[in-house]
MDTraj code that builds the backbone (N, CA, C; nanometers):
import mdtraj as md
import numpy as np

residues = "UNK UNK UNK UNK UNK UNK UNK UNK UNK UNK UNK UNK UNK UNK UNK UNK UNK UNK UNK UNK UNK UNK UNK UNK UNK UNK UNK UNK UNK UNK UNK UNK UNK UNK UNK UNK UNK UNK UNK UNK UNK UNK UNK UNK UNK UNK UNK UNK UNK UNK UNK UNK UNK UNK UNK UNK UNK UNK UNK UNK UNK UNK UNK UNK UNK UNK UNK UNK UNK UNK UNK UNK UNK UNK UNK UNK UNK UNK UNK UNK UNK UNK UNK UNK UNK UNK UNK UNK UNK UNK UNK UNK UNK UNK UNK UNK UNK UNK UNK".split()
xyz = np.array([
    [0.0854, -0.1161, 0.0000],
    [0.0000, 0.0000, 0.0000],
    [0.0901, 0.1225, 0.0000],
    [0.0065, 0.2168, -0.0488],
    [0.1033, 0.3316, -0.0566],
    [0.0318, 0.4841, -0.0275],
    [0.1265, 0.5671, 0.0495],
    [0.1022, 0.7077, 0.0720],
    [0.1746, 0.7715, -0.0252],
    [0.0506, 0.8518, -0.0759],
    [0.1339, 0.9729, -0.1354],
    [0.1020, 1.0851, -0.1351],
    [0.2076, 1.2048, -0.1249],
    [0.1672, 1.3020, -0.0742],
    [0.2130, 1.4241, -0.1811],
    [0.1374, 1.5240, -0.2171],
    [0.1792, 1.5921, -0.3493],
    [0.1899, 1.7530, -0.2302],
    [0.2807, 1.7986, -0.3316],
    [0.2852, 1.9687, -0.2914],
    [0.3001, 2.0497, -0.4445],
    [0.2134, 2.1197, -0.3694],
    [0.2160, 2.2277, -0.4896],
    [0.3375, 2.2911, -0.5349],
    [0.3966, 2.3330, -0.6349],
    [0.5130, 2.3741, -0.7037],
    [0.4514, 2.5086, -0.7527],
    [0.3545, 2.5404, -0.7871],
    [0.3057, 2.6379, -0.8611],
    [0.1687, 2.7071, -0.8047],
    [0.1881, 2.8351, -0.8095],
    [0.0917, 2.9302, -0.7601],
    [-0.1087, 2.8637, -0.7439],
    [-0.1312, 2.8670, -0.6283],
    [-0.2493, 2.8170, -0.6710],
    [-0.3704, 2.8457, -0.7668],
    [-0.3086, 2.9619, -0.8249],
    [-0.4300, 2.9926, -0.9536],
    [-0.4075, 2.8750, -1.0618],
    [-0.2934, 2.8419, -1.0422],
    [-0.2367, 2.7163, -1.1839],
    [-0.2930, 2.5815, -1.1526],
    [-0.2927, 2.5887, -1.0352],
    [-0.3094, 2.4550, -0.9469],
    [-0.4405, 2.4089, -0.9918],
    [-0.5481, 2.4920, -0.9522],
    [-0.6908, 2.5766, -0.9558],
    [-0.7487, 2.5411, -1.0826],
    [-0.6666, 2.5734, -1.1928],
    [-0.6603, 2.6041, -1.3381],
    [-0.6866, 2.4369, -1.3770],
    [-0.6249, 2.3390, -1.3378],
    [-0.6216, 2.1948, -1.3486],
    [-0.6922, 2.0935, -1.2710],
    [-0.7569, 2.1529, -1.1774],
    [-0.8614, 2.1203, -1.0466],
    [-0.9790, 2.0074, -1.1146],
    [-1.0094, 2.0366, -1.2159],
    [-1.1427, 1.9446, -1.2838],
    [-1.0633, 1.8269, -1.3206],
    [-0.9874, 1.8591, -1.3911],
    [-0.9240, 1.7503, -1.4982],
    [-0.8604, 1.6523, -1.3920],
    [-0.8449, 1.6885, -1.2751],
    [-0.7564, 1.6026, -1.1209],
    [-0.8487, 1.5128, -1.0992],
    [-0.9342, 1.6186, -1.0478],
    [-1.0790, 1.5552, -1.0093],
    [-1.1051, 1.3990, -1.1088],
    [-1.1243, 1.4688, -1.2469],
    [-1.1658, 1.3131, -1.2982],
    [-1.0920, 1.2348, -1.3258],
    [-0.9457, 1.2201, -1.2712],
    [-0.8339, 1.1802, -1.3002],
    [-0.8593, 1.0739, -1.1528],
    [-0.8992, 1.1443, -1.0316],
    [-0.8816, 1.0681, -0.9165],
    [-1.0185, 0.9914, -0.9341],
    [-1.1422, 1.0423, -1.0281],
    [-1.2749, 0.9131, -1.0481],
    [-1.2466, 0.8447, -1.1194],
    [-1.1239, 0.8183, -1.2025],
    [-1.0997, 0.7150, -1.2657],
    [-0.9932, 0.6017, -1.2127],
    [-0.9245, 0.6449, -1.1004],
    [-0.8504, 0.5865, -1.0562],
    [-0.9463, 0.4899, -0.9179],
    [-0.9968, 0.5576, -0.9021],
    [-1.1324, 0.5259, -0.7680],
    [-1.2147, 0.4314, -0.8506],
    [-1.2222, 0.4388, -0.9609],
    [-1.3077, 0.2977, -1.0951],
    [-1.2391, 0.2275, -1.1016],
    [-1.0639, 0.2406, -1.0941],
    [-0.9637, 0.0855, -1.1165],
    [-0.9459, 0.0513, -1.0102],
    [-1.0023, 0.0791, -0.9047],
    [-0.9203, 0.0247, -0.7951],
    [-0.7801, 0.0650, -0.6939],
    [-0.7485, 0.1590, -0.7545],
    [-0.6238, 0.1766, -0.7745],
    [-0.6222, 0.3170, -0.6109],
    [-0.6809, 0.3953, -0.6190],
    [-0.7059, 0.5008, -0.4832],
    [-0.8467, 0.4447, -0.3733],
    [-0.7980, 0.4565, -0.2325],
    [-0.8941, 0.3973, -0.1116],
    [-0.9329, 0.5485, -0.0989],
    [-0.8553, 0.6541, -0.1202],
    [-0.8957, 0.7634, -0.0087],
    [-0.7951, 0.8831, -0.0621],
    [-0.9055, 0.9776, -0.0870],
    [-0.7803, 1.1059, -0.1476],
    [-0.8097, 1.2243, -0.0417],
    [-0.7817, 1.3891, -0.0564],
    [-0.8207, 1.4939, 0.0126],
    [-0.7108, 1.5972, -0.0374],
    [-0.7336, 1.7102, 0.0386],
    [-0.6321, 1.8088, 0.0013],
    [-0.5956, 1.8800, 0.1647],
    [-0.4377, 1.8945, 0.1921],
    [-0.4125, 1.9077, 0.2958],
    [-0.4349, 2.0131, 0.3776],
    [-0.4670, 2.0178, 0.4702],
    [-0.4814, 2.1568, 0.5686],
    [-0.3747, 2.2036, 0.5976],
    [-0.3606, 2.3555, 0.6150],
    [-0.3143, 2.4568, 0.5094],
    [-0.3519, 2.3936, 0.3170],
    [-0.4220, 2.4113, 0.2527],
    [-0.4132, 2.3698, 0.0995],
    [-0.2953, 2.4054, 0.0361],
    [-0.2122, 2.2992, 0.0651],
    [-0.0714, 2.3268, -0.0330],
    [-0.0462, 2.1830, -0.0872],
    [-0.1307, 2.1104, -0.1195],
    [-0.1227, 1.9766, -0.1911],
    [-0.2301, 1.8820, -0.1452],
    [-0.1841, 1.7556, -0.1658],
    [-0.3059, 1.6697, -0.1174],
    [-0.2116, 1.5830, -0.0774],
    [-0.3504, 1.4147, -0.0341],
    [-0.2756, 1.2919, 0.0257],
    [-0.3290, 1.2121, -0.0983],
    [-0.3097, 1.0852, -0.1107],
    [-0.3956, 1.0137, -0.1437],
    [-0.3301, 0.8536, -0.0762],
    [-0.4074, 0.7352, -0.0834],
    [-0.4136, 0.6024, -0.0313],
    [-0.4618, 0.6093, -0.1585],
    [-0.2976, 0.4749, -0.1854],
    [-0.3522, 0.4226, -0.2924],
    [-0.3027, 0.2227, -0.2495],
    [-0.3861, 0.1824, -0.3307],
    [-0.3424, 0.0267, -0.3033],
    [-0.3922, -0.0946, -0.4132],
    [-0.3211, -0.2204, -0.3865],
    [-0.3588, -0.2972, -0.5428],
    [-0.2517, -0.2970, -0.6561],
    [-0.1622, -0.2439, -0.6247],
    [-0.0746, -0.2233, -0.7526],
    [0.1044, -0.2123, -0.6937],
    [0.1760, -0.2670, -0.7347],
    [0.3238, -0.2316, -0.7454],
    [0.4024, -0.0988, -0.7671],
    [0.4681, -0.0373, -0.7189],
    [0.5449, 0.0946, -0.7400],
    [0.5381, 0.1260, -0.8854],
    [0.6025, 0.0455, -0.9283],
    [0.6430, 0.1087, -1.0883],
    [0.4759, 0.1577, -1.2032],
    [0.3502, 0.0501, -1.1139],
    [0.2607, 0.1124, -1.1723],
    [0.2144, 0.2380, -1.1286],
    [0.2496, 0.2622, -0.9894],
    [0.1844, 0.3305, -0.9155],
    [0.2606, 0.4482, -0.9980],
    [0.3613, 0.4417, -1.0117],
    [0.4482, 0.5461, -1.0587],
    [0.4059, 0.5590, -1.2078],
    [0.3486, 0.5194, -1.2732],
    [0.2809, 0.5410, -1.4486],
    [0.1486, 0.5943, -1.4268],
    [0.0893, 0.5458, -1.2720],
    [-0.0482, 0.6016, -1.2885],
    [-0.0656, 0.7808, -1.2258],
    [0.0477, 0.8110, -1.1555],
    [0.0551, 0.9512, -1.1128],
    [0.1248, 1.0002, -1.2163],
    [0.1725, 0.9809, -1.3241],
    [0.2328, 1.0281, -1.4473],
    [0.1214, 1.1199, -1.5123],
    [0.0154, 1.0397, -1.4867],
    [-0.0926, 1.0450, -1.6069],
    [-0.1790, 1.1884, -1.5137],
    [-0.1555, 1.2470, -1.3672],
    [-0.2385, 1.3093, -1.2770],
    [-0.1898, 1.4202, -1.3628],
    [-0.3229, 1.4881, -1.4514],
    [-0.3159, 1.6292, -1.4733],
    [-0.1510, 1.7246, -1.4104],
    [-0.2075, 1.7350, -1.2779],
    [-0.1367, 1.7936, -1.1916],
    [0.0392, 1.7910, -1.2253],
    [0.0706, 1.6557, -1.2488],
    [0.1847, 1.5960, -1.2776],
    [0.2051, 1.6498, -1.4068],
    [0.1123, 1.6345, -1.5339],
    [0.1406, 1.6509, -1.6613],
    [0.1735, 1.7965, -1.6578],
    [0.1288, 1.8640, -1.5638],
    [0.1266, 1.9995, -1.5825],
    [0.2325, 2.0563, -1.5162],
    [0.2892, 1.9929, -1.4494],
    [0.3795, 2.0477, -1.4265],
    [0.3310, 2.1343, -1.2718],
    [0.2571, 2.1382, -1.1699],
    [0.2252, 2.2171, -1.0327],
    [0.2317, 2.1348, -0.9222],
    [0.2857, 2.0011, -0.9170],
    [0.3024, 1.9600, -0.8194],
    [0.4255, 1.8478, -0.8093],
    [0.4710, 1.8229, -0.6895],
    [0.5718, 1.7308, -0.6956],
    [0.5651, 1.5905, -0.6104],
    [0.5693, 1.4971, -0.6002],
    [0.4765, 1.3956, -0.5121],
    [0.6080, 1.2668, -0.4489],
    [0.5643, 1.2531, -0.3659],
    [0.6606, 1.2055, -0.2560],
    [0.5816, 1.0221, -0.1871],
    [0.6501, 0.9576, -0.2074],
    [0.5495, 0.7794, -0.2033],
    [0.6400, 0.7273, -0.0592],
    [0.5688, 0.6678, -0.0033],
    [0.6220, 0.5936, 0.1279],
    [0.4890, 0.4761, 0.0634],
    [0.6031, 0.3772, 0.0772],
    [0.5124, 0.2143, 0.0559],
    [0.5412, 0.1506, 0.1994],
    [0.4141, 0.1051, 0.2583],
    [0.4418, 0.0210, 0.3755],
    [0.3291, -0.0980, 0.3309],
    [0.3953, -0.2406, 0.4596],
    [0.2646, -0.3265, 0.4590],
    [0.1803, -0.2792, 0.5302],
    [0.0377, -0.3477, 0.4887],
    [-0.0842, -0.2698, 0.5412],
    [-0.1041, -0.4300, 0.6277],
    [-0.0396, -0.4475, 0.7248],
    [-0.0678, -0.5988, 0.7942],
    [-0.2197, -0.5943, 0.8735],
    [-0.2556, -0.4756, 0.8881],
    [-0.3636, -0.4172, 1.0055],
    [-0.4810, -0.3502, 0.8971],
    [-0.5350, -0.3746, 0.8979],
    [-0.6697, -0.2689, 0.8071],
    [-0.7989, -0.2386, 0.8874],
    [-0.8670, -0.1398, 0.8877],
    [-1.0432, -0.1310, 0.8759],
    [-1.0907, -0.2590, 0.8751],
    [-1.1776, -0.2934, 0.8726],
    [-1.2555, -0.4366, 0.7666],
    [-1.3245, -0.3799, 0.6736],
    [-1.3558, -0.2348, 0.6498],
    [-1.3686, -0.2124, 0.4998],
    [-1.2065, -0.2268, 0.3592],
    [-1.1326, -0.2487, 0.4609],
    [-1.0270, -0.2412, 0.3821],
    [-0.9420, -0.4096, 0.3711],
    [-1.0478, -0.4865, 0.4409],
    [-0.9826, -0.6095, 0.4399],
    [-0.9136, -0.6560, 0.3167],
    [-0.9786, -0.6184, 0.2177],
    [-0.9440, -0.6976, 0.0832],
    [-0.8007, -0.6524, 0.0525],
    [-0.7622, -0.5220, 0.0807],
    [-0.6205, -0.4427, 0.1149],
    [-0.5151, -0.4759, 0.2147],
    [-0.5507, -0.6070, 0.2827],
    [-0.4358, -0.6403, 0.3876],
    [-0.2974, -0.7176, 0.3132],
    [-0.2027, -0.7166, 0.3339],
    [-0.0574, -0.7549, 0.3139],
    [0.0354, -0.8358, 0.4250],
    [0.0299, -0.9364, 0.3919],
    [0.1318, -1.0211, 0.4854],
    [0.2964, -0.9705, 0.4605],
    [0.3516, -0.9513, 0.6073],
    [0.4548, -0.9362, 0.6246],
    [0.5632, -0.9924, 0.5335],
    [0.6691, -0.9105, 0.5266],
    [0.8257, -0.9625, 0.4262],
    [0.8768, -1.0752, 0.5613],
    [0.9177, -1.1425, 0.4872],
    [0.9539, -1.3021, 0.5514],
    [1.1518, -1.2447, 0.5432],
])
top = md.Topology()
chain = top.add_chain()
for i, resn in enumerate(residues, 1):
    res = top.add_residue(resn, chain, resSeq=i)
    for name in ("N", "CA", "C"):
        top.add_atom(name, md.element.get_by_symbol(name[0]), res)
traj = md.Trajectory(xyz[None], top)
């Protein structure tokens, strides 16, 4: 599973400017499976998102594709951990420990 955490690079009118196209960027990712849980951080200078289901290197093709990214206003930062512990809405998201 993975955290990721974006910061803005660029003035928030630019940010702002790309806000829709994010948006349906994160309902399509929320249709593959691919994001549990997004938001935008307090103070608004980026967002979080939980994402899970997928390997780094995809994870890393599918934030390629985030408006935000294409555009150049944000810069995004991944911490992968096991998720050994979940919700039970998130059961299907649990990960057995590295041996």
């Amino acid at each position: 599973m993975f955290v990721v955490t974006l910061s803005y690079t660029a003035p928030i009118e630019q940010v702002d400017a790309l806000l829709l196209e994010h948006r349906a960027w994160l309902d399509e990712q929320y249709a593959k499976g691919v994001l549990l849980a997004s938001g935008a951080k307090v103070p608004r200078t980026g967002g979080v998102l939980l994402a899970g289901g997928l390997d780094r290197a995809a994870l890393d093709r599918v934030l390629a594709e985030d408006p935000f990214a294409k555009g150049g206003v944000a810069q995004y930062d991944v911490v992968e951990f096991t998720a050994t512990k979940t919700a039970e809405c998130l059961a299907d998201y649990r990960e057995q420990p590295a041996s």
